[in-house]
N, C-alpha and C positions, 0 to 999 in steps of 0.2 A: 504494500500500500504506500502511495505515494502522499505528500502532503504538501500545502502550499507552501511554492518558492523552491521547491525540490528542481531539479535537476532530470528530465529525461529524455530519454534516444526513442525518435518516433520513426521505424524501418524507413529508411530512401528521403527521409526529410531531415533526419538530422537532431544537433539536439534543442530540446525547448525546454521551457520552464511553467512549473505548473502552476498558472494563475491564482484558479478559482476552481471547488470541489463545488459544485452545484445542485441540486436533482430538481429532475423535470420532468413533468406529466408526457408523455407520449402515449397516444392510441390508451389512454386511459392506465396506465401502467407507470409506476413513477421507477426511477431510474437516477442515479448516480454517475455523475459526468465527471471527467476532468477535463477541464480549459487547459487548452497547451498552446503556448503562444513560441514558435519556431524561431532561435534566435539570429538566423542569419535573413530571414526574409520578412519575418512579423508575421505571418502565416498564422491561423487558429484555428486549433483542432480541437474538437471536444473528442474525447472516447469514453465509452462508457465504463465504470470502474471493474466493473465485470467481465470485460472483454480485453484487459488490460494483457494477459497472455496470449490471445488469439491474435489482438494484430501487432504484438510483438515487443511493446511499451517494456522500457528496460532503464534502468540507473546505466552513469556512464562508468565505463573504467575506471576501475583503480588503480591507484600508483602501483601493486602489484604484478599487474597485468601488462602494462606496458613495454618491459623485456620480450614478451609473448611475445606479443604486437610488431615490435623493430627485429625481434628475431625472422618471423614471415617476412616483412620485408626485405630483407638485407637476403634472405636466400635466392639464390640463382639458379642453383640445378634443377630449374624446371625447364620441360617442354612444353613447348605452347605448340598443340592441334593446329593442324593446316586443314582447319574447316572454313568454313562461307563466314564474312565474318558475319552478317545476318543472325548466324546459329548462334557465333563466339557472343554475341549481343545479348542475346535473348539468357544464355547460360550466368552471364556474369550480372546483366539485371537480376535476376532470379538469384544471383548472392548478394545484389543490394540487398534486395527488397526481403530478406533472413533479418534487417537489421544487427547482424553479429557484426561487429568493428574486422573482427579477424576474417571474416568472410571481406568485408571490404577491402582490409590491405592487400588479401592475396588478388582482387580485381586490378587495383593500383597497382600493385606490381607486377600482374603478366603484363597491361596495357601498355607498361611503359617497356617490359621486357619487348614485346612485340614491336612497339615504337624503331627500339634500333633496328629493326631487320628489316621492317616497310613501311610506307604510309597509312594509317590509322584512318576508318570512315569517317565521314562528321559524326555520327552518331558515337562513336567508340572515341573520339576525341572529347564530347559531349561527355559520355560517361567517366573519362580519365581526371576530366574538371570536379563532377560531381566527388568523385572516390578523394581525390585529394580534399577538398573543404568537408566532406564531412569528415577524413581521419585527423588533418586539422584544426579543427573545432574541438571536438570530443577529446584527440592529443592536449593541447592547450590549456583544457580545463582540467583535465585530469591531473596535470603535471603544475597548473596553477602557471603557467607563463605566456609568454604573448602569445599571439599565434604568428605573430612573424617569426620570432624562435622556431616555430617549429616545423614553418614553410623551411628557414634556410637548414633545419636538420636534416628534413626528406631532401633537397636539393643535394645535399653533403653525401647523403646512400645511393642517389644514381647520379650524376655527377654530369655522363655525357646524355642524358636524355633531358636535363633541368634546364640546359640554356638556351634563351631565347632562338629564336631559329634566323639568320642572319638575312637582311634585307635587303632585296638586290634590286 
């Protein structure tokens, strides 16, 4: 149970802070909300408090966790599948939208893995955007520091994928 001014990870939106506990009549059935106002976009989402597992509503990491977290990262020995990237799309939304952080890093990290070997969809660039602000956000606060600290961290683990791409 969460409570106001708490801290939580709403799958694929990131994290928000919970306003207001409210209940409200629906279809004659009263009901228990949490107001979740999204901190990077001001977005509002109410969930129901009973539904809090189902769509994934979670506190964010802890400072123990985050070794985890930079460990996935920083690993290289993966293969990344020579499928459609359509498929690779729909696969690694579908580890957004798990809301697990570590399901997000390892998105962040094939996309950029794949980055060095070819050009990225818009959509898979899209999502490479998405995978970084939510793991820095959630990073940030977890770890209590900017979140530019933790942009120029991730930039410091893949080094030749982070710089701007030069303009000609």
């Amino acid at each position: 149970m969460f409570k106001e001014g708490d801290l939580a990870v709403y799958p694929a939106h990131g994290v928000g802070i919970i306003e207001t506990i409210e209940t409200k009549e629906i279809s004659g059935c009263r009901q228990d909300f949490y107001t979740i106002r999204i901190l990077d976009n001001n977005m509002k989402i109410m969930v129901p408090t009973r539904n809090v597992d189902n769509v994934g509503l979670r506190e964010i990491i802890g400072q123990k966790e985050i070794p985890k977290l930079y460990s996935i990262l920083k690993k290289r020995d993966m293969v990344i599948d020579n499928q459609t990237w359509n498929r690779r799309y729909r696969e690694y939304m579908d580890k957004i939208k798990t809301g697990s952080v570590f399901e997000v890093a390892e998105v962040y990290r094939d996309l950029l893995m794949l980055k060095e070997e070819k050009d990225l969809s818009f959509g898979e660039r899209k999502m490479l955007d998405t995978a970084r602000s939510l793991l820095v956000k959630e990073i940030s606060l977890a770890k209590k520091v900017a979140e530019k600290q933790i942009e120029k961290d991730l930039d410091k683990m893949f080094p030749a994928t982070s710089a701007p791409a030069p303009i000609v």
